[in-house]
C-alpha positions as CSV (number, residue, x, y, z in Angstrom):
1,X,108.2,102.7,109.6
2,X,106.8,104.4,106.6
3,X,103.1,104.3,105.9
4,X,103.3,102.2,102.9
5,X,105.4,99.1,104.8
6,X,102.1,97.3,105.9
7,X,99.0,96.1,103.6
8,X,96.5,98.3,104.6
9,X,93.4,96.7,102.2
10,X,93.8,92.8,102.9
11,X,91.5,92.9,105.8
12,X,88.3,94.5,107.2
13,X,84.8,94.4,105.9
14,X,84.7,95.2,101.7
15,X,81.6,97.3,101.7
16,X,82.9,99.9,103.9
17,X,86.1,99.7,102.6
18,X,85.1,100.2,99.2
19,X,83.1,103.1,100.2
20,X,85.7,104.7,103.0
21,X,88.2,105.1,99.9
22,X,86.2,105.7,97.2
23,X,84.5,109.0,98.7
24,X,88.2,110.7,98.8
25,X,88.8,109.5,95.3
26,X,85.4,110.7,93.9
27,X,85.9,114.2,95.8
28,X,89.5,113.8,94.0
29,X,88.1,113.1,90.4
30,X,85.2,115.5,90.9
31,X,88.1,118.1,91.3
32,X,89.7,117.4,88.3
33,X,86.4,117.1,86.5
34,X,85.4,120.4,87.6
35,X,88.9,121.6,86.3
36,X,88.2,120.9,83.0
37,X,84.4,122.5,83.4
38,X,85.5,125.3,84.5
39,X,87.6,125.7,81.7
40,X,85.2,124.8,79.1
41,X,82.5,127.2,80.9
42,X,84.8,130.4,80.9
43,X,86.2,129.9,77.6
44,X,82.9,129.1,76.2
45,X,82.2,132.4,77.2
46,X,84.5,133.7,75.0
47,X,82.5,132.9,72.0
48,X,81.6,129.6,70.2
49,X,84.7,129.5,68.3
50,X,86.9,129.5,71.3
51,X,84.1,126.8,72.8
52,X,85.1,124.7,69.5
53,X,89.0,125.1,70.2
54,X,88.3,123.5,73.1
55,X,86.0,120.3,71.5
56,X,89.0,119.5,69.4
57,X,91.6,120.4,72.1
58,X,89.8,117.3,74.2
59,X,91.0,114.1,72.5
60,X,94.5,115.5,72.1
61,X,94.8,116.4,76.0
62,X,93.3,112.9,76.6
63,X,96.2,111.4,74.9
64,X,98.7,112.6,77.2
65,X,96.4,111.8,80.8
66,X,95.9,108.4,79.2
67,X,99.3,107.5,78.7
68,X,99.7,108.8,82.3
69,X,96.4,107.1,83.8
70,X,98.1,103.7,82.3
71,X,101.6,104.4,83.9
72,X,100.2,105.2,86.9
73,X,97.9,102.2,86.9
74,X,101.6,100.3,86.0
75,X,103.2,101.5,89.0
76,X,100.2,101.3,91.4
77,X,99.7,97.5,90.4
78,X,103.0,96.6,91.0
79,X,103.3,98.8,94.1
80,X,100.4,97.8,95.8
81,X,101.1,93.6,95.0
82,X,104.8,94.2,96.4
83,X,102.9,96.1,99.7
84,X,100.4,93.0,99.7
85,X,104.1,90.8,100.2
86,X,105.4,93.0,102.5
87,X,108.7,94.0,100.4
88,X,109.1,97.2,102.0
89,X,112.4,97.8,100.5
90,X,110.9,97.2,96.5
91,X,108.5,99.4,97.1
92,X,111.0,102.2,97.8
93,X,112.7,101.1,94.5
94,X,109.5,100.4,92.6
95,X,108.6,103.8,93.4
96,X,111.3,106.0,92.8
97,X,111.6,104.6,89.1
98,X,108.4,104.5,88.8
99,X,108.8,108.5,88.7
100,X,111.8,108.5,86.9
101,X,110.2,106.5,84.1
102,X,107.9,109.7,83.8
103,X,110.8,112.1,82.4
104,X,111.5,110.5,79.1
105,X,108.0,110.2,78.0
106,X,107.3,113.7,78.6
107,X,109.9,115.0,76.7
108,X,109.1,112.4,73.9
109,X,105.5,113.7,74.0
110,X,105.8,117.5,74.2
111,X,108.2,117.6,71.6
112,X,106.6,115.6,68.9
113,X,103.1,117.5,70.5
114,X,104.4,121.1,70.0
115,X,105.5,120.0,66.1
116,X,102.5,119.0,64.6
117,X,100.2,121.2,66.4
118,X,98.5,122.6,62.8
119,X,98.9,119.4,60.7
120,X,96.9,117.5,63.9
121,X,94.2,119.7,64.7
122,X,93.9,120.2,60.3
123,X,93.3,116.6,60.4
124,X,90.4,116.5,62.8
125,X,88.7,119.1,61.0
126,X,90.1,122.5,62.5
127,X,90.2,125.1,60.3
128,X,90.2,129.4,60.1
129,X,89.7,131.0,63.1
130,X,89.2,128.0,65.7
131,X,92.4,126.7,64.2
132,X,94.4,129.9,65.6
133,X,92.6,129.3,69.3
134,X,93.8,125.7,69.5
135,X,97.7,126.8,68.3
136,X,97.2,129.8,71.1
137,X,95.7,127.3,73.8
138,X,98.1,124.0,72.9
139,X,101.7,126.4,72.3
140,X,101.3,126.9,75.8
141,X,99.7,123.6,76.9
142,X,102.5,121.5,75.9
143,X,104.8,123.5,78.2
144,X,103.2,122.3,81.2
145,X,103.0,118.6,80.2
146,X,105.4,117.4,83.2
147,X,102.9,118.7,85.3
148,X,100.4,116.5,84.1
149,X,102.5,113.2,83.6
150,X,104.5,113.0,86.6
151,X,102.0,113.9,89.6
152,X,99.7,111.3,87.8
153,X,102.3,108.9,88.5
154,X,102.9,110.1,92.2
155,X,99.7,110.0,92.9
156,X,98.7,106.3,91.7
157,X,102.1,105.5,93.9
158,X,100.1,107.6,97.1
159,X,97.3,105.1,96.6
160,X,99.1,101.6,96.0
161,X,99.5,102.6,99.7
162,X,95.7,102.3,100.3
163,X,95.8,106.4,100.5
164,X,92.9,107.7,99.0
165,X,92.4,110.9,100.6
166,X,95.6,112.5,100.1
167,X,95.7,112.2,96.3
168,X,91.8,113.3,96.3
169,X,92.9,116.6,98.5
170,X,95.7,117.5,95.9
171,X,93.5,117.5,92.9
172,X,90.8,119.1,94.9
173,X,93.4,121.8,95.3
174,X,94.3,122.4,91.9
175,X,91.2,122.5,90.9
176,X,90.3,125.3,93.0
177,X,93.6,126.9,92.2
178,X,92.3,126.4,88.7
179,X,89.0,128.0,89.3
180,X,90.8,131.2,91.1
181,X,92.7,131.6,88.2
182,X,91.0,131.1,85.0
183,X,88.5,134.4,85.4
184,X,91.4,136.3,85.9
185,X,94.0,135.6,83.7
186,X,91.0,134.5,80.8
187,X,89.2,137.9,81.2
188,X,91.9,140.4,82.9
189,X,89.9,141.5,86.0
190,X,91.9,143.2,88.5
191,X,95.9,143.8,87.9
192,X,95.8,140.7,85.6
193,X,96.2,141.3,81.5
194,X,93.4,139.9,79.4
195,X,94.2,136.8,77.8
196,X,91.6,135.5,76.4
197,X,92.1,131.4,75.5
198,X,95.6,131.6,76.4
199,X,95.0,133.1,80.0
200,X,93.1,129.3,80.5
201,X,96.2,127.4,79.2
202,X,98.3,129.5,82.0
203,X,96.1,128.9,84.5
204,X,95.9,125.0,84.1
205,X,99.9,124.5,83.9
206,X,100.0,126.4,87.0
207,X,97.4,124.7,88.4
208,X,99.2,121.4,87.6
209,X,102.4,122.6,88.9
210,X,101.4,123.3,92.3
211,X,99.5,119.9,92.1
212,X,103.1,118.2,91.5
213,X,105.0,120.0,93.9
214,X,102.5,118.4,96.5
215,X,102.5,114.6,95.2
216,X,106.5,115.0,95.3
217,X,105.9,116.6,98.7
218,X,103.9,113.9,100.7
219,X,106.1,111.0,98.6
220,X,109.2,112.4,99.9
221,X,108.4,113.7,103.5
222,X,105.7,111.7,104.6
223,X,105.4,108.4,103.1
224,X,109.6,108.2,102.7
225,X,109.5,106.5,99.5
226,X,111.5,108.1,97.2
227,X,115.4,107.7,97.1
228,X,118.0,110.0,96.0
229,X,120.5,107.9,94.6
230,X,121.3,107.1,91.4
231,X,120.0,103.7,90.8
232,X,121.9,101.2,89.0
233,X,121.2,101.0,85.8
234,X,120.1,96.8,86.2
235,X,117.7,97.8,88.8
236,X,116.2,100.9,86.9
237,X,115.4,99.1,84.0
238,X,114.3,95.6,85.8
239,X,111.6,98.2,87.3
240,X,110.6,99.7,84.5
241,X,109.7,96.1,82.9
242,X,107.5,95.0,85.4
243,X,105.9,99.0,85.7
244,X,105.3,98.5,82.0
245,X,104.1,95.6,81.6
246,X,100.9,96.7,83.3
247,X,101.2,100.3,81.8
248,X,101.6,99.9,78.7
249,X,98.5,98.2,77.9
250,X,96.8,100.3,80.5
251,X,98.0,102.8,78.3
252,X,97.0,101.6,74.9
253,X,94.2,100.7,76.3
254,X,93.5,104.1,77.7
255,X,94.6,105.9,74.3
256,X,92.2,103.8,72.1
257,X,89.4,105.9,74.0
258,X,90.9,109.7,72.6
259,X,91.8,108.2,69.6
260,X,88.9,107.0,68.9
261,X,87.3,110.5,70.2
262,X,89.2,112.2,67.6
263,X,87.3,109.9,65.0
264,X,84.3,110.8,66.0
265,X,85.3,114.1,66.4
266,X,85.8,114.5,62.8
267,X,82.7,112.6,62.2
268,X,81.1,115.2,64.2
269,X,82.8,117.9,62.5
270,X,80.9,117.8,59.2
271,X,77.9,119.0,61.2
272,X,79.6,122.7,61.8
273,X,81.6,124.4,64.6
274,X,78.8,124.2,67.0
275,X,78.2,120.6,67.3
276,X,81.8,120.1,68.2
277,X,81.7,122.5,70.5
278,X,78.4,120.9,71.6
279,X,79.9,117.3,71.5
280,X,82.8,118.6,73.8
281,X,80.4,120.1,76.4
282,X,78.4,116.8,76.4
283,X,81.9,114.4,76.6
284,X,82.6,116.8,79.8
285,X,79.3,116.2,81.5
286,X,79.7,112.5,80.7
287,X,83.3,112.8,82.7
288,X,80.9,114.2,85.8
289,X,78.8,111.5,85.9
290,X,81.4,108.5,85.1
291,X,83.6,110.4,87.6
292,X,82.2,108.2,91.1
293,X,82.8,105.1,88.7
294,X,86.0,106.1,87.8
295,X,86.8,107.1,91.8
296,X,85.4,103.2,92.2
297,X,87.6,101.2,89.5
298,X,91.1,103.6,90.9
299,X,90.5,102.1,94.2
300,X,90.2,98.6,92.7
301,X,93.7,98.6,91.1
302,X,95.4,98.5,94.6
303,X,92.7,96.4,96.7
304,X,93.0,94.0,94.1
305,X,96.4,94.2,94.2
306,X,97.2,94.0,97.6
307,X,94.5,90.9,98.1
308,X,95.9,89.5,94.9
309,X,99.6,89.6,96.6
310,X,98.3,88.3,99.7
311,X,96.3,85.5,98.0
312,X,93.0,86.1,98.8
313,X,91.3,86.6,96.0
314,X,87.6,85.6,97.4
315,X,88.1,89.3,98.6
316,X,88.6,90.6,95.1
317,X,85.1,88.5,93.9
318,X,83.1,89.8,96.8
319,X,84.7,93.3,95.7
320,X,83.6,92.9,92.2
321,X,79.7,92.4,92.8
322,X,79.1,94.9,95.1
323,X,81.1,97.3,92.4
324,X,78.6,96.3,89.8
325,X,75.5,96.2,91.3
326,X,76.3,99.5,92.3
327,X,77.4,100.7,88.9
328,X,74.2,99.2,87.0
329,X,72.1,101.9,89.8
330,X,74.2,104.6,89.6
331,X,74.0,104.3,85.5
332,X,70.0,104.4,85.9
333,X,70.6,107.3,88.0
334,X,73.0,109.2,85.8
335,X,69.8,108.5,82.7
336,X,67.2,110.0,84.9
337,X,69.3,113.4,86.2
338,X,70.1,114.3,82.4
339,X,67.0,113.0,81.0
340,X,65.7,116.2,83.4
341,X,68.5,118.4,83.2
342,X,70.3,118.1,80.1
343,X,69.0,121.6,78.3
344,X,69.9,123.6,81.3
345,X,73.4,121.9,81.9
346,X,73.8,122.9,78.7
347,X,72.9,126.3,78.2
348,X,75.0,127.3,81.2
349,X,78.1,126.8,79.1
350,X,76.5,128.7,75.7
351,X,73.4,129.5,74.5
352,X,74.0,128.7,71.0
353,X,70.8,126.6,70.0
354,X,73.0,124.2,67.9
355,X,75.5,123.6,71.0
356,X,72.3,122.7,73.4
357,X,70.7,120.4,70.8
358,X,73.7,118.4,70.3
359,X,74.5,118.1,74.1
360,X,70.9,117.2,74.8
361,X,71.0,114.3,71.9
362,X,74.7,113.4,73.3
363,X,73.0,113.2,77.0
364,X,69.4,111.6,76.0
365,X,70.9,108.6,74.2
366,X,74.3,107.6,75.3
367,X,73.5,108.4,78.8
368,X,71.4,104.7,79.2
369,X,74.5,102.8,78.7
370,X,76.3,103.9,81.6
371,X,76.0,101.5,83.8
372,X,77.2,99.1,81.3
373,X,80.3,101.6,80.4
374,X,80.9,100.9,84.6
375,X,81.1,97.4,84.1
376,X,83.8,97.8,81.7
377,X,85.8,100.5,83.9
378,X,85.7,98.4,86.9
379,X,86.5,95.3,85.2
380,X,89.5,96.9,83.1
381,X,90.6,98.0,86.9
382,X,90.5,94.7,88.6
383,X,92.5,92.9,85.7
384,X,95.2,95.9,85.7
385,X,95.3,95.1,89.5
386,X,95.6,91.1,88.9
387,X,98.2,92.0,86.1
388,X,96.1,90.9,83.4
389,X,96.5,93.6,81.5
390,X,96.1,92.5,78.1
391,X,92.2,91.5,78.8
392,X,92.0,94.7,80.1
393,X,93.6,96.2,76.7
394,X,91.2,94.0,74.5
395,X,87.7,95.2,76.8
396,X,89.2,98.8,75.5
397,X,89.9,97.6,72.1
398,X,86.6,96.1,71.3
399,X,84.7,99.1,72.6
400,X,86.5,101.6,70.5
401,X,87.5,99.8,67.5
402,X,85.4,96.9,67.0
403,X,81.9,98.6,68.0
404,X,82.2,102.3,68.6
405,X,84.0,103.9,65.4
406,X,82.5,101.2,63.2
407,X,79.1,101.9,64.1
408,X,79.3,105.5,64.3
409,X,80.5,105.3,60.7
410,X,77.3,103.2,59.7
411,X,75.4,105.8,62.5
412,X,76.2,108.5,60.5
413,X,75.1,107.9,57.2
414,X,71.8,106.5,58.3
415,X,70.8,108.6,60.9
416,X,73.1,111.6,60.5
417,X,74.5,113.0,64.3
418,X,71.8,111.2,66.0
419,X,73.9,107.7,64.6
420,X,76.5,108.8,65.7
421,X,75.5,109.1,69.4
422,X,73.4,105.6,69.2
423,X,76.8,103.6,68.2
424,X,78.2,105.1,71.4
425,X,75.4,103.7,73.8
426,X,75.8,100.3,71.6
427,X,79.4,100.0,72.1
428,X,79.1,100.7,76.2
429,X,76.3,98.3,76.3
430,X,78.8,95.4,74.5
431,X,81.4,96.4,75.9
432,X,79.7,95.6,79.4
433,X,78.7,92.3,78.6
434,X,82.0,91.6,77.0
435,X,83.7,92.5,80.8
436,X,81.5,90.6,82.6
437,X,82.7,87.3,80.8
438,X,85.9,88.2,81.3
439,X,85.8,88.6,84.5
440,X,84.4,85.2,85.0
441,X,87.0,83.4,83.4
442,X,90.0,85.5,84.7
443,X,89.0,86.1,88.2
444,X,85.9,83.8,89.6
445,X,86.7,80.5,88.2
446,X,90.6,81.3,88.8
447,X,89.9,82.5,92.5
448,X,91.0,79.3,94.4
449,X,94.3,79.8,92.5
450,X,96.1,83.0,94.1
451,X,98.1,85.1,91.8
């Protein structure tokens, strides 16, 4: 019997549950985090133009793992409700096009991506110099975008399972592949050629590779869910609908937040090179601290899944409260540690005075809201898992749109970068509240009434 015929989340006590899973995940997305750290520090070693390449490179690359995130988050829901029922067989079929779905939209993406590289990065506010990194860094980039899109997707399939640890190992081990790599290729040492910004592009799609060979190899060898056949055309399709249902306004919701970045971005822009490549450091750090959070909400896409399938959705509430309290300490936490530590986090990427005082500003004032940014990430999670995912859409949406742009706009031209920064911490700390109630109504009140 493969390992994903049974439910494996419907029973057991929630606390240690929550916590037995979400310490593979965290050690997963601390990987991946690192990954992009590790990038950012070696390149920003490079000089501060290369450090800017990178701040504008950021909401583009988020586009792509957002669309991914949402598809995964699609196929996990679905997966894990159909695991909850015990359909062993539509899992196997749930799965494998669940993949296949992946193929179009990367070649969709990496073509459109790779022609308008200049007119994009013109439009955020790229220009001379920096301009020609980002072309050098995303020419290359855009090659390897299978390798992000489709081991997203296996892994959030691994998990619907109830699997943490196996997805957290591979993107631990890309991310050390990552960190093997970049030093060498980036700066030549040993037999390697120099290659500057492009020798950190290299290293990631490799990186990424490796990571998808893995996902295909556990999904195929170990778990047995993927079929070679052709499947009929009906069935493909009939998946797809019910995967994107859920993804695509996991999706959406997911691209509002590098969409919105790229606002901001250019906002930030008008204040020089440096305080991009400042902002981009600090949106980084914030990844490292959000990343337990995001470990956290991941797992609650299948439990609540699974529980939801199984109708026992008194697990799910129980689920939710513990997930909050916890995020509202580990937000407090997260304001402490940079309040501390912000200047030497980061001057350890470049010591440019203008990159540390943005980075310190980004840290000392959006950094408060984080427990309240948690709220929204594990509520957005649970109503994905309940497939609810238009609340979840409209959580994003009002963040982003309806507070954060609009206030950083208003930010800006009273209190110049500083207003910037304060509409951020505003919009997490609405957005929060703005979960919460949603939560109530969709989830509480509803719990007698299994999904």
């Amino acid at each position: 019997m493969p390992a994903a015929s049974g439910a494996k989340l419907t029973t057991g006590k929630i606390l240690p549950q929550l916590i037995k899973l979400t310490i593979p995940m965290m050690a997963g997305m601390a990987g991946m985090v690192v990954f992009n750290l590790v990038d950012t520090f070696y390149i920003g070693q490079l000089g501060a133009e290369q450090l800017a390449a990178m701040g504008f490179t950021f909401p583009v690359v988020m586009v792509l793992t957002s669309i991914s995130i949402g598809l995964g988050m699609g196929a996990s829901a679905v997966i894990s409700k159909e695991i909850g029922k015990g359909s062993t067989e539509n899992v196997r079929n749930l799965a494998t096009n669940a993949l296949l779905l992946g193929f179009p939209i990367v070649a969709i993406f990496a073509l459109i991506g790779s022609l308008t590289i200049e007119p994009l990065f013109r439009m955020l506010g790229a220009e001379g110099a920096t301009l020609g990194y980002i072309k050098e860094y995303m020419r290359i980039w855009y090659i390897g975008v299978p390798f992000v899109v489709i081991p997203m997707i296996g892994n959030n399939i691994i998990r619907a399972t109830g699997d943490m640890k196996t997805p957290g190992l591979i993107m631990i081990s890309i991310a050390i592949l990552n960190t093997i790599l970049d030093p060498l290729l980036i700066f030549g040492l040993g037999p390697f050629p120099e290659m500057g910004i492009s020798g950190g592009a290299i290293a990631t799609v490799f990186s990424r590779a490796v990571g998808m060979t893995l996902a295909f190899v556990v999904l195929v060898k170990r778990e047995k869910l993927i079929r070679f056949v052709i499947p009929k055309a009906r069935d493909l399709f009939e998946s797809w609908k019910k995967i994107l249902f859920i993804g695509i306004p996991a999706s959406l919701a997911k691209l509002i937040i590098p969409l919105s970045m790229g606002i901001v971005t250019r906002f930030v822009s008008s204040y020089g090179n440096n305080a991009v490549a400042g902002f981009g450091v600090a949106t980084r750090l914030e990844a490292l601290a959000m990343m337990l959070l995001m470990a956290l909400s991941t797992v609650l896409v299948p439990f609540t899944g699974q529980n939801s399938g199984a109708g026992k959705m008194d697990r799910v509430v129980k689920a939710l409260k513990i997930s909050y309290i916890f995020s509202f300490i580990w937000g407090i936490f997260m304001f402490v540690l940079f309040l501390f530590t912000g200047e030497f986090l980061a001057g350890l990427f470049n010591k440019d005075p203008v990159i540390i005082k943005t980075v310190v500003l980004y840290l000392n004032i959006v950094s408060i809201s984080y427990g309240f940014q948690g709220f929204m990430i594990i509520s957005s999670a649970a109503l994905n898992g309940i497939h609810k995912p238009i609340h979840s859409s409209i959580l994003s949406i009002s963040r982003m749109f309806v507070l954060y742009v609009p206030l950083a706009l208003i930010g800006e031209k009273l209190f110049d970068l500083k207003g910037i920064f304060l509409a951020g911490s505003v919009a997490n700390l609405g957005a929060g509240m703005l979960s919460l109630l949603f939560v109530y109504k969709q989830i509480v009140k509803k719990k007698s009434k299994p999904e």
